[in-house]
N, C-alpha and C positions, 0 to 999 in steps of 0.2 A: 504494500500500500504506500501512496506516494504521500510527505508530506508536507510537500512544499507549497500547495495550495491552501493549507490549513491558515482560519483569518485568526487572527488576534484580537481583532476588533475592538484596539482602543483598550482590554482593560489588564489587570495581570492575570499573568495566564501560572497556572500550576506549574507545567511542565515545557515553556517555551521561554527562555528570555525574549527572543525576538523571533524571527520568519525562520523558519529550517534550524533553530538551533535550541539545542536542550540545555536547559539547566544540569550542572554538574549531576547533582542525585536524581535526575531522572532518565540520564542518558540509557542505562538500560533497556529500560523497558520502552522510550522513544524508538531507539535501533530495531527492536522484537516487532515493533507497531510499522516503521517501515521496511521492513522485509518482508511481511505476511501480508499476500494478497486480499483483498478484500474477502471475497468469498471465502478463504481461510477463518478471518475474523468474524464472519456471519455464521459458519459452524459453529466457533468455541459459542459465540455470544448464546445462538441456540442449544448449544449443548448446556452451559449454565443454565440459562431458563429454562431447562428440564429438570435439572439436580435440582432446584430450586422448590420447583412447581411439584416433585416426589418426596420432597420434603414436608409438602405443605403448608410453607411459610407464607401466611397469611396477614391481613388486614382487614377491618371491618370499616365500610364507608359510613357513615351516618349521617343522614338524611336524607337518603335514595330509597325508591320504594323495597322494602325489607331489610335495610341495614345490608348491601350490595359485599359480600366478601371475593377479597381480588389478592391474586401474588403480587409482593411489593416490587418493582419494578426494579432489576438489578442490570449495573453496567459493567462489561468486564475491564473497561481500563481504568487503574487503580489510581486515586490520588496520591503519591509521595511523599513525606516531610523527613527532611535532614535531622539527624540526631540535634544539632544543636538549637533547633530551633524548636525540639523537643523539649528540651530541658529546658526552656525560658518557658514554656507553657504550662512544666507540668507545677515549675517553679509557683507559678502564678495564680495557676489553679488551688494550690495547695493553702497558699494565702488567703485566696478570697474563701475556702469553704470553711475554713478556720475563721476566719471575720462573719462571715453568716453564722457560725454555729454559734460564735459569740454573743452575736442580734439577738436570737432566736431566745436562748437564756436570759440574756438583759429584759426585754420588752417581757417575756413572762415570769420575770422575778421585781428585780425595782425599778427598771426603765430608766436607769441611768443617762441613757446617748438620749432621752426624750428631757430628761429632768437640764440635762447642760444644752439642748440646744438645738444636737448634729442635727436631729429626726423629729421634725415635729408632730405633736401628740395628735393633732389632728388629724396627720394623713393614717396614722395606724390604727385611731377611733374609727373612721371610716373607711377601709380598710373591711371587706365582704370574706376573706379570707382569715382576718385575725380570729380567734376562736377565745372567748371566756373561758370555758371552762379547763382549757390549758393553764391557768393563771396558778400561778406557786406550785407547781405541778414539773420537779425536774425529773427529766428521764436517765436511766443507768448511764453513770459516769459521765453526765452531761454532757450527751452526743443527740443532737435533734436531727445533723442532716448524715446518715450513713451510706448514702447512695445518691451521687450526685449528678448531673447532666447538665452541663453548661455547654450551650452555643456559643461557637465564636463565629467572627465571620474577617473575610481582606479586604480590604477597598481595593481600589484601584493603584495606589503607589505601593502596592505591599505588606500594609499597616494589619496589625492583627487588634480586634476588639473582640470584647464581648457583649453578644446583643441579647442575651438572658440568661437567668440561671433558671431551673429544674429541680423542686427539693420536693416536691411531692411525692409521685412515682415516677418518675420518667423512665422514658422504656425506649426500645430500639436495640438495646446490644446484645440481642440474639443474631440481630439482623449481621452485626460484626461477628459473631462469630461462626454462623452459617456461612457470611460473603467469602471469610477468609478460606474455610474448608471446600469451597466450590473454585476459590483463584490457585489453591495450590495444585489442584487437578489442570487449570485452566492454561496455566501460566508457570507451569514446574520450573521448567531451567531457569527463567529469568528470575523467580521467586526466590530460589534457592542463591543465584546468585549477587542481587539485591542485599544480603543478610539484614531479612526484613525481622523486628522482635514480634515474635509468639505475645496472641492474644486467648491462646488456651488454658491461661489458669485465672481467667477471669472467674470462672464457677469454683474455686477453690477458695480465691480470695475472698468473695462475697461471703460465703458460708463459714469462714474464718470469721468476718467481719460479723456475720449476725452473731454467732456465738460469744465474738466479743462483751457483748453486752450483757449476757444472761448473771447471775448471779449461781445456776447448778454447775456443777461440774462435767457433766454430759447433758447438754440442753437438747432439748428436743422444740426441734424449730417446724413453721409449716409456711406455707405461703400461703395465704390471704387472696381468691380471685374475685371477680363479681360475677365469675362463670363463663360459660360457653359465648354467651354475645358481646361479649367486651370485646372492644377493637384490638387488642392485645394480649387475647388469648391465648393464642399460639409462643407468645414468650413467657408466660405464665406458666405454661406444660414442659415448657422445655426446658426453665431452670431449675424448676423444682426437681426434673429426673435428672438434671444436669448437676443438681447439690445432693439430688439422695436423701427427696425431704417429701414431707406430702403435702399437694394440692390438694386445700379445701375450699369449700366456701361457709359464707357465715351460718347457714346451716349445720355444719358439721362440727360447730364448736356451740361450745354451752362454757356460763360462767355460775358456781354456785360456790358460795361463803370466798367472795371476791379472789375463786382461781377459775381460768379455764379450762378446761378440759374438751378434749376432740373424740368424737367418737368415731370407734372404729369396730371392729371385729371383735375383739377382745371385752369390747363394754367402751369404757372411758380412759384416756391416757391423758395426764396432765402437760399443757403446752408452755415452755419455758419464753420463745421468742415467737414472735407474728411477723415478718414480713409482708407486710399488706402492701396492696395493687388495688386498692379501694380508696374513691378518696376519703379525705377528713372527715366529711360530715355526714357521710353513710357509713361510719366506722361501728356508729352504736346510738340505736331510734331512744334510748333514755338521755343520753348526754347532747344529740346534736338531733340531724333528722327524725323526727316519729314515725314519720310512712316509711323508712327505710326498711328493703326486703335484704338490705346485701351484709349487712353487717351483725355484731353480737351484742343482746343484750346485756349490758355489764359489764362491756369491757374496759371503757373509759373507770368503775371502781376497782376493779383488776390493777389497770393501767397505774391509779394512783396508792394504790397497795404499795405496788411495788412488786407486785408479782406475777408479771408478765412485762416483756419489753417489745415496744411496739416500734418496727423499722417501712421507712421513718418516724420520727417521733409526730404525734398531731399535732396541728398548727405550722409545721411548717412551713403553709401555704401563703402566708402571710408574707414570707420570703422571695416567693415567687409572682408578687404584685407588681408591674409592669414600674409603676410609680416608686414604689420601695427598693429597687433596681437601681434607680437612678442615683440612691445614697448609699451605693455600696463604695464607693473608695471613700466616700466619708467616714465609713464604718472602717475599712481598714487602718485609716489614720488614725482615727481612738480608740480600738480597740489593740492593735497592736504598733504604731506609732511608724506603720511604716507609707510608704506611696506605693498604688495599685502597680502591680509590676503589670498585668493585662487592662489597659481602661477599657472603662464603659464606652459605646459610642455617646456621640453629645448627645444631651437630650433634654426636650423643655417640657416642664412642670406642667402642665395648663392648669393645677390648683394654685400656681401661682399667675400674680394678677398682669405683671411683662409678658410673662412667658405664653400667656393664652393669649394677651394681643398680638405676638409676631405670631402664633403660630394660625391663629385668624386671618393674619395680615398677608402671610408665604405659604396659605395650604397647598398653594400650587407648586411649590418645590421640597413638599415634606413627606415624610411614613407617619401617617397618623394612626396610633394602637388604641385597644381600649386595654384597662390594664390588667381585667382578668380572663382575655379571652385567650385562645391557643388556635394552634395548627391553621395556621392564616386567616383565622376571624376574625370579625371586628375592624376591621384593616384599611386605612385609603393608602392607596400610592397616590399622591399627591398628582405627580407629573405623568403620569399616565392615566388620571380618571377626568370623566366628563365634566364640566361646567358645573353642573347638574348634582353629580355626585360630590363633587368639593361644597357646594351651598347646604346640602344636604346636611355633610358632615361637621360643618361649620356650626348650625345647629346644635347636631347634637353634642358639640365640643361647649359652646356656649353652655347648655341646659345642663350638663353633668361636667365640670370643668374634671373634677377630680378623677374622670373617670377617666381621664385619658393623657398621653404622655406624647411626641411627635419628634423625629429625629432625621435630619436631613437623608437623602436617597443616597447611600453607597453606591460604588460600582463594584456590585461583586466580586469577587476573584472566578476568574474561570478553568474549566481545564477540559483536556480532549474527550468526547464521547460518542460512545461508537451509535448513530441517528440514520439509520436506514441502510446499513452497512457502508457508511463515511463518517470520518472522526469532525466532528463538530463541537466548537466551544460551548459550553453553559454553565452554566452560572452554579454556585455550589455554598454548603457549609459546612461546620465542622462542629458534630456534639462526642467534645470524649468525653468519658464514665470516670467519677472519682468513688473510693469508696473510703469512707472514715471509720476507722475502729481503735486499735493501740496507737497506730501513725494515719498519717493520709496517703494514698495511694491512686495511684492512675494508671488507666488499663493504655499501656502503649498502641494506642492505634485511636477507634471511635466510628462513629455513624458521619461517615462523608454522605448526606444527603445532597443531590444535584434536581434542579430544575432540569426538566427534560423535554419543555415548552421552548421554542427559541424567541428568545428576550426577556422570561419570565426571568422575574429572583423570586420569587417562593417554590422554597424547596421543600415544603411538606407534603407528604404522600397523600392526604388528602385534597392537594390540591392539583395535582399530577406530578407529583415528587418519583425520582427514586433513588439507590442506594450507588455508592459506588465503595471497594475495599478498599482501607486507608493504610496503607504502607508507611511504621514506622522505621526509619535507620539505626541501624544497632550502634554503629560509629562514625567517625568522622572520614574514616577510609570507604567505608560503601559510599558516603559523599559521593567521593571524586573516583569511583570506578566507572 
């Protein structure tokens, strides 16, 4: 396949400095990309989308007539990053989840960063995700976020940001480690000689990391689904056989004289840890929702017993408020007195009274979010929506200022994808996995999601997203092979 026709198109590209030339760490698999003729590369691609599709790796659409289940859409040219720019990320990472876990305990013990100033009380009164009855309520060893997903994303001169963090459940790194077990078939020789680092003990470390917390000595951990129609079932099944733990749902647990217990075969066996994939507020119909069918009654007095640890901790979500984002290098400045080694992208307030008039003022050149919505909801691209749609949203920016946050249009970073059997730019991001237990930890690699719409930058699968395997460098010598 030739690649000298390949466009750049104005932004950074993964794996090109300029026209026909590869970036040191990606020369590899660039050379493998143009040797292999097209219809060679329309094999593998369809050979992956069958290991894929026999795997079962799924998604649920929702809001299509039935809740539409579909294979996440997987590319086989892999994103690359250089060890050392690994190491500034995982640096960075390690920081900010440290500074949130900090938040997390502040705000539901004496709210310190609210009492000096950093965070003001009003935006966390108001605040649809903060949860009351978290309130003095600390979790084993003071660990709220055990399982982390933070987006980053590259503009266009190279600059690395973060455009969210993920402390709820965030989910996807099944999909990394399916991708990886389908690129080493796909892509052996160049794989191997890449010396790309192993994402296979991610299921080792997570269930290290749950047991972290427990207080038994042999905990008995289960994972928490909402069942068969969650959009994210399919990674629910697989790391639970993947830790050697059991899938329940909130059925299958009972809390009596404030323990849980799971029933099984045997009668009853007491649950040390919960990994839940539920959110917060269908955790337990006495303490949050009523009508909740998905959660346990009494788990939340469990929860504050002390005898059960719940991953992650509730209320986390409060962390994950689009507006509360916005004061996280604030937070790393007071809480550990250092600067965000990864910034935030800019971002204006609209519950502040400047910051909703520019962003009233330049909706035509902004991303306007709402601050609890996900998987590209709630969303204007500014410079790409109609007259129509920017009046609209002006509206409802004015009627709910609080509820919404706006940050100038990046120009994605892009990189080659295989588009009808031709390598095509699009647009991409990057969510790696942290997990927090004795230390902090980062799974070497992550969920390269890529827009596979040409022009689009929403790279969520519900919005026509799909995957690509993210190659990390073990050293500074695969660099420059």
């Amino acid at each position: 396949m030739q690649l000298d026709d390949y466009d750049l198109g104005g932004f950074y590209d993964e794996m090109f400095s300029e026209a026909g030339v590869a970036r040191p760490w990606t020369r590899p698999i660039a050379e493998r990309l143009g040797a292999t003729p097209p219809e060679e590369l329309r094999r593998r691609q369809a050979a992956a989308e069958r290991a894929l599709l026999d795997l079962g790796i799924t998604f649920t659409v929702y809001g299509e007539a039935r809740g539409i289940e579909r294979i996440f859409p997987f590319d086989i040219v892999p994103r690359v990053v250089r060890a050392s720019e690994w190491r500034t990320i995982e640096l960075g990472l390690a920081q900010r989840v440290r500074a949130l876990n900090l938040f997390l305990n502040d705000i539901y013990g004496d709210a310190r960063i609210v009492k000096d100033g950093v965070v003001p009380g009003e935006l966390l009164a108001s605040a649809t995700s903060y949860l009351a009855p978290c309130e003095r309520v600390r979790p084993p060893k003071g660990i709220y976020c055990h399982v982390v997903g933070t987006d980053l994303v590259r503009d266009a001169r190279g600059d690395l940001y973060v455009l969210e963090d993920n402390l709820r459940c965030p989910s996807g790194v099944s999909y990394v480690l399916e991708n990886r077990a389908v690129m080493k078939r796909t892509f052996s020789q160049v794989f191997a000689q890449a010396k790309v680092r192993s994402v296979d003990e991610y299921p080792s470390k997570l269930l290290a990391t749950l047991r972290n917390v427990a207080g038994a000595d042999a905990p008995n951990v289960v994972l928490l689904t909402p069942g068969v129609h969650n959009s994210a079932y399919y990674e629910h099944a697989f790391l639970a056989q993947q830790m050697g733990i059991e899938l329940v749902e909130g059925r299958d647990l009972i809390v009596r004289d404030e323990r849980v217990w799971m029933r099984d075969t045997r009668g009853f066996t007491p649950v040390d840890v919960i990994y839940r994939r539920v959110d917060d507020t269908f955790l337990d119909p006495d303490a949050f929702r009523p009508d909740s069918m998905l959660g346990v009654r009494g788990l939340m007095a469990a929860y504050r017993a002390g005898n059960v640890a719940i991953c992650n901790a509730p209320g986390n979500g409060v962390a994950d408020d689009k507006v509360i984002y916005a004061f996280v290098p604030d937070m790393i400045r007071y809480y550990l007195g250092e600067d965000a080694i990864l910034p935030n992208v800019p971002t204006y307030v609209c519950a502040r009274e400047l910051d909703l008039s520019y962003v009233v003022d330049h909706i035509d050149q902004l991303v306007v979010k709402a601050a609890n919505e996900s998987g590209g909801y709630g969303m204007l691209v500014g410079p790409h929506a109609s007259q129509k749609e920017r009046d609209d949203f002006k509206d409802r920016v004015r009627a709910a200022p609080r509820n919404y946050i706006a940050q100038p249009m990046l120009g994605l970073s892009r990189a080659p994808t295989l588009i009808d059997g031709k390598l095509e730019g699009r647009h991409l991001d990057l969510r790696p996995y942290v997990l927090y237990g004795d230390d902090v930890w980062v799974l070497p690699g992550g969920l390269t999601r890529v827009a596979l719409k040409r022009g689009s930058m929403v790279v969520n699968s519900s919005q026509g997203g799909g995957s690509k395997d993210t190659w990390v460098l073990a050293d500074e010598e695969a660099e420059r092979c």
